[in-house]
N, C-alpha and C positions, 0 to 999 in steps of 0.2 A: 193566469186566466181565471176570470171571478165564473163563480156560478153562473151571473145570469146574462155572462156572453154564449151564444148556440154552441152548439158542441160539434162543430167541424176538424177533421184529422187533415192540417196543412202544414206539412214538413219546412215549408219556404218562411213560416213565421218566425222573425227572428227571437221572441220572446221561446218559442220552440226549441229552437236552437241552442240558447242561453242555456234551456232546463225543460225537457220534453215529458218529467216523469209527471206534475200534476195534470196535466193530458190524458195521460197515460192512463191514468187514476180514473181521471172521467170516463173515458173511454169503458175501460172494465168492471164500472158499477151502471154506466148509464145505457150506453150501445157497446157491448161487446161484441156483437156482429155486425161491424158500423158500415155503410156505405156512402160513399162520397166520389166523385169526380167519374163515376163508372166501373170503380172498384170497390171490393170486399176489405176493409181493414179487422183485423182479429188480433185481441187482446188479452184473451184469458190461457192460462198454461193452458186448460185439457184442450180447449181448442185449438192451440197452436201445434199442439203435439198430434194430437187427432189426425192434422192437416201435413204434416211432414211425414208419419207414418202414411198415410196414403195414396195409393197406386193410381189413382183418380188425379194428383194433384202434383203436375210436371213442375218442373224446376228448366224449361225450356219458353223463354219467353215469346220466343215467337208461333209459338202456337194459341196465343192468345188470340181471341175474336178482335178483326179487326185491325190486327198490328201493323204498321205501318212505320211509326216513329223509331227509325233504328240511330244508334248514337253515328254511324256513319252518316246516313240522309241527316242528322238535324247537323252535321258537321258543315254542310254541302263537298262533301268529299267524293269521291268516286270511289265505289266502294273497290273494285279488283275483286279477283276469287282471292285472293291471301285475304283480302279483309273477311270475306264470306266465311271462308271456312276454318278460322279463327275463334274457334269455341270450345273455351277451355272443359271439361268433364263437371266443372261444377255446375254447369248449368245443361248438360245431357242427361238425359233419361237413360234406364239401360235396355236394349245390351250396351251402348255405349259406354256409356258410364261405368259397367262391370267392368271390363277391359281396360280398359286406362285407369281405371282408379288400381287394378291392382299390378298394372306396372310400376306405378308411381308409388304406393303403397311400403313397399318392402324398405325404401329409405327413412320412414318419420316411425316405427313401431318405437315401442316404448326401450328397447334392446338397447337398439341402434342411439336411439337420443339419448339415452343415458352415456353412454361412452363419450358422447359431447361433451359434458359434466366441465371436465377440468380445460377444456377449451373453453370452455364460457364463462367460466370464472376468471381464468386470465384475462379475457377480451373485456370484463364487467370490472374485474382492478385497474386495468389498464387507464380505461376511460377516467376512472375515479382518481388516479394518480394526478393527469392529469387539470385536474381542480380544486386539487385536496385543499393547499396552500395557496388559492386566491380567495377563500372564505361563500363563492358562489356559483352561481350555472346557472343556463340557461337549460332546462331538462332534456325538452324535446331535439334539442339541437347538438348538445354535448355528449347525449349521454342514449334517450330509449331511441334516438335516429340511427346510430351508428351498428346498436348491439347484434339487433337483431338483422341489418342491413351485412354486418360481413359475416354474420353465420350461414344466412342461405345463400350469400356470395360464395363461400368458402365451399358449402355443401355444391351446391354447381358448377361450380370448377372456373369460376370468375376471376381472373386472374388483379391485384389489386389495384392495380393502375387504373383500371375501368371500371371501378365502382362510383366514382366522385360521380359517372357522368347519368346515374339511375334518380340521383335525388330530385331533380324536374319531373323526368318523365313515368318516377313511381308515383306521384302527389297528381300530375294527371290524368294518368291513369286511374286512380285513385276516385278521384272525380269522374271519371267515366262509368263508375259502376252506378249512381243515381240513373234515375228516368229519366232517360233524354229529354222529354219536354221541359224538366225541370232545369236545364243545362242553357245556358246563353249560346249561341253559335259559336261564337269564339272560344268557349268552354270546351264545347263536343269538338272543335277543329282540333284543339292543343290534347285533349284527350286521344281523338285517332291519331294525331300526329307521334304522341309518344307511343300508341302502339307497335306503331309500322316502324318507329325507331328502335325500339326492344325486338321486334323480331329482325330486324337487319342483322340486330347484334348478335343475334343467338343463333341467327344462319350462318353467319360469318364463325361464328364461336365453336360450331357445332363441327361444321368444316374443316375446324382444325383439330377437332378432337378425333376424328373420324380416320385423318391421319395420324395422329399421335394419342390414342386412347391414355387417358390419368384415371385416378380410381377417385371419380367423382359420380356424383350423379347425374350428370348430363352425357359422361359416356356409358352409362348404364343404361341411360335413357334409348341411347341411339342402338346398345347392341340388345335392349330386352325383347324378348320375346318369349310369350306368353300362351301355350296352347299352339303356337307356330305364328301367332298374329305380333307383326311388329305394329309399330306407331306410322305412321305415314310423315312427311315432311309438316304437314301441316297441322298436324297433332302434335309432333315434338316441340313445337314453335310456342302453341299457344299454351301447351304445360310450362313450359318454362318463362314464360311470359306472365303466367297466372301464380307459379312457385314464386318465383321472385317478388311478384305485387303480395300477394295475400303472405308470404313467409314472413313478412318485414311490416308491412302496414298497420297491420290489425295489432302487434303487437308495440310498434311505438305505442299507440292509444292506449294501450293495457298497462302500458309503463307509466303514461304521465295522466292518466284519467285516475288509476289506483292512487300514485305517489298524491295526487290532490286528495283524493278520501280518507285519506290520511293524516295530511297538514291541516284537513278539515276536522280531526276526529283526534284530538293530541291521544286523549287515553288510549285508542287503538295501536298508533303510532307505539307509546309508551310500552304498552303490552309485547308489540313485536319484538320491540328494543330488549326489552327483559327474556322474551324467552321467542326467541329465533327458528325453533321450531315448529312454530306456529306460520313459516313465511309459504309453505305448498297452501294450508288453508286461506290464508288471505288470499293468494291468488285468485283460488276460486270465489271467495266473497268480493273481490272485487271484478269479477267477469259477471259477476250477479247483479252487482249491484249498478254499476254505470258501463256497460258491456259496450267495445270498441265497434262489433256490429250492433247496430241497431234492429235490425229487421231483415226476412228474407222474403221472396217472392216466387209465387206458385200459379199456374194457368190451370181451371180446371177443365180437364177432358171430358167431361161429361158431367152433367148436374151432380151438385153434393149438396146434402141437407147438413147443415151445422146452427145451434144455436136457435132451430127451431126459424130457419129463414133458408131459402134454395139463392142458391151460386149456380149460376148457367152456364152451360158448357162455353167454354172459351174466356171465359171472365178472369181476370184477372184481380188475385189476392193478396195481401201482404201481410206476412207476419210480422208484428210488434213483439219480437222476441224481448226487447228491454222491457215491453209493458211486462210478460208472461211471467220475466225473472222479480217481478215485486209483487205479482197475483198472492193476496193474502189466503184464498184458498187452497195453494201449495207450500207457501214459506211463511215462519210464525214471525211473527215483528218486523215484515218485509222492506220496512222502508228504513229501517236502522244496519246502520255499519255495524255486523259482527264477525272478526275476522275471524273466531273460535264455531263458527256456525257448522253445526252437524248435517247431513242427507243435503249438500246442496246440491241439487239436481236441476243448476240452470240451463237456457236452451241457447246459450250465448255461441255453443260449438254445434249446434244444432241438435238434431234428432234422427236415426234409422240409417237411411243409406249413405243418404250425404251430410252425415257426423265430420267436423274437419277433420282432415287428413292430419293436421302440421298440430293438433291438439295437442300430444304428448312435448312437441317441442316449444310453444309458446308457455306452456304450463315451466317446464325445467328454466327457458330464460327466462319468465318473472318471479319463479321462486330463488334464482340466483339474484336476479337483479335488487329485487325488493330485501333481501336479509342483506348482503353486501351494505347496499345504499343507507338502512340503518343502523348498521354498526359502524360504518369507516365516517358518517358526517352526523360527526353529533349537533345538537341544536337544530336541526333541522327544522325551518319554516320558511312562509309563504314569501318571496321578492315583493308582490305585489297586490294589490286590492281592487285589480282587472284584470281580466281575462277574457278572451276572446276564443270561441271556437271556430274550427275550419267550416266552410260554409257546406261539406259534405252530408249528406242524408244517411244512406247508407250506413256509413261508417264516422264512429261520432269519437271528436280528439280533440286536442287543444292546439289551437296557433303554436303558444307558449306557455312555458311553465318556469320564470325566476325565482330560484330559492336561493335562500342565504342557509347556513351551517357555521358553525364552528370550525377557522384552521387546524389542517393539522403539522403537525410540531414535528 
């Protein structure tokens, strides 16, 4: 985008798409309290952070002025009460939000993931085994699809036969979490359709855990309770619906958005290779630097002054959390890969109440994945000189990622 095209925030541009941070850039020097299409866009950290700390600014979309466009109606689907009351705690206020977050809570603390450790390394050699000796891979497909896919499978008590059949219906699912108007009808159809498919599954799943409790967390799920409060059917439905999409998702991206910042960056690459203790820090510089969420969204309940501009009650806001994570007024040299970067306090896992849950565990599987991946395939570089991203908003990844390496012997 040159200078002296207008400065409009249109996520559908595929130029956008390609590479959203000189946007971003604009955005944060020119309108950091941008308005456009009927909403608030904000791009600066203190404002982003401002805006997640506060009590004023729900993370329930339908209480937005005006809402109407739900990804079921833009589906033309009939919504049912399971579609209705299908909402998962990320997107509840509390007390809701209290209450279910800390059912679900007690499985992702840093304890608990840590004891995953040596099951994740297996699952991460595993993978690597098998590619070692064909000199290449396709990333996204071989390797950050799988890892973090049979770890929340495994944690949920997903028996393995029935994993194969989430790879459709997580990727539209996937796509369901953008603005519905931004979704094609056939987009929002195959979206509700994979929903109403994963909760069959999990009704069905749940059914027989209920008879045969395993020491997983989906029979945890079913026997918690909490102050005396269990989950309702349709709360256990849509946690596990939303553990599964967000356990796995967000993390491919982190896997194959990083391993590009890298093939992009040999010296950083090199640095890791040399001294592998530096693989928890890259994590985080890479959730900073090209973050698998792009952005969150907040409805404001009542006017909020930010930015020296008024947000009316019901308006509808979106944090550009990728912008926030290069704001040169928080991070020094914000637009350079540094994997050795000290205080990074990006907002990629959010902020306050609804900080992700599953943080501790996607940090342990990219600092496995990312030292493994550099030590076991030396030579490591680019397949190709295109790339293509997935057409999601929200959550920003690669189609594909072909690399070549060095055999091993």
């Amino acid at each position: 985008m040159s200078e002296a095209e207008p400065l409009v925030f249109n996520p559908l541009d595929p130029a956008f798409r390609a590479d959203p941070y000189p946007l971003y850039a604009r955005l944060r020097s020119e309108d950091p309290v941008h308005h456009v299409a009927g909403r608030w866009v904000l791009s600066r950290y203190a404002d982003c952070v401002a805006m997640l700390k506060d009590p004023r600014a729900s993370s329930d979309v339908t209480k937005a002025k005006g809402y109407a466009s739900s990804l079921v109606e833009r589906s033309g689907a009939k919504p049912g009460r399971d579609m209705l009351e299908m909402r998962p705690f990320l997107i509840l206020d509390p007390p809701d939000h209290t209450r279910l977050r800390g059912l679900v809570s007690k499985a992702f603390t840093p304890k608990v993931v840590e004891g995953l450790r040596p099951r994740i390394q297996q699952l991460v050699d595993g993978l690597i085994d098998e590619v070692a000796e064909q000199g290449s891979m396709e990333v996204i497909e071989d390797f950050a699809y799988p890892l973090p896919l049979t770890v929340i499978s495994e944690l949920l008590g997903v028996p393995p036969e029935d994993r194969k059949t989430f790879k459709a219906w997580s990727r539209d699912l996937a796509r369901g979490q953008d603005p519905p108007e931004t979704l094609s009808p056939e987009a929002a159809k195959r979206s509700v359709q994979a929903m109403r498919s994963l909760m069959d599954f999990f009704r069905d799943l749940a059914n027989e855990h209920r008879k045969r409790p395993q020491d997983d967390l989906l029979s945890a799920l079913i026997a918690a309770e909490e102050e005396g409060d269990r989950l309702t059917e349709a709360e256990l439905l849509a946690t596990c619906v939303f553990l599964l999409a967000a356990g796995h998702e967000t993390t491919v991206n982190l896997i194959g958005n990083g391993l590009l910042a890298l093939l992009r960056h040999p010296e950083q690459l090199q640095q890791l290779r040399d001294d592998p203790s530096l693989a928890a820090s890259a994590v985080e510089e890479f959730l900073r630097y090209d973050p698998p969420t792009q952005l969150a969204w907040r409805t404001a309940l009542e006017e909020i002054e930010i930015g020296g501009k008024t947000i009316g009650k019901g308006e509808q806001i979106i944090l550009l959390l990728a912008a926030a994570n290069r704001d040169p007024g928080q991070f020094s040299d914000p637009e350079r890969l540094d994997i050795t970067r000290a205080d990074n306090h990006h907002l990629t896992f959010g902020f306050g109440i609804h900080f992700c849950l599953g943080a501790p565990l996607a940090r342990v599987e990219g600092e496995i994945a990312f030292r493994t991946l550099v030590r076991r395939l030396p030579g490591l570089e680019l397949g190709t000189d295109t790339l293509e991203y997935k057409e999601n908003i929200v959550l920003r990844g690669l189609r594909s990622l072909p690399v070549r390496f060095a055999r091993e012997l």
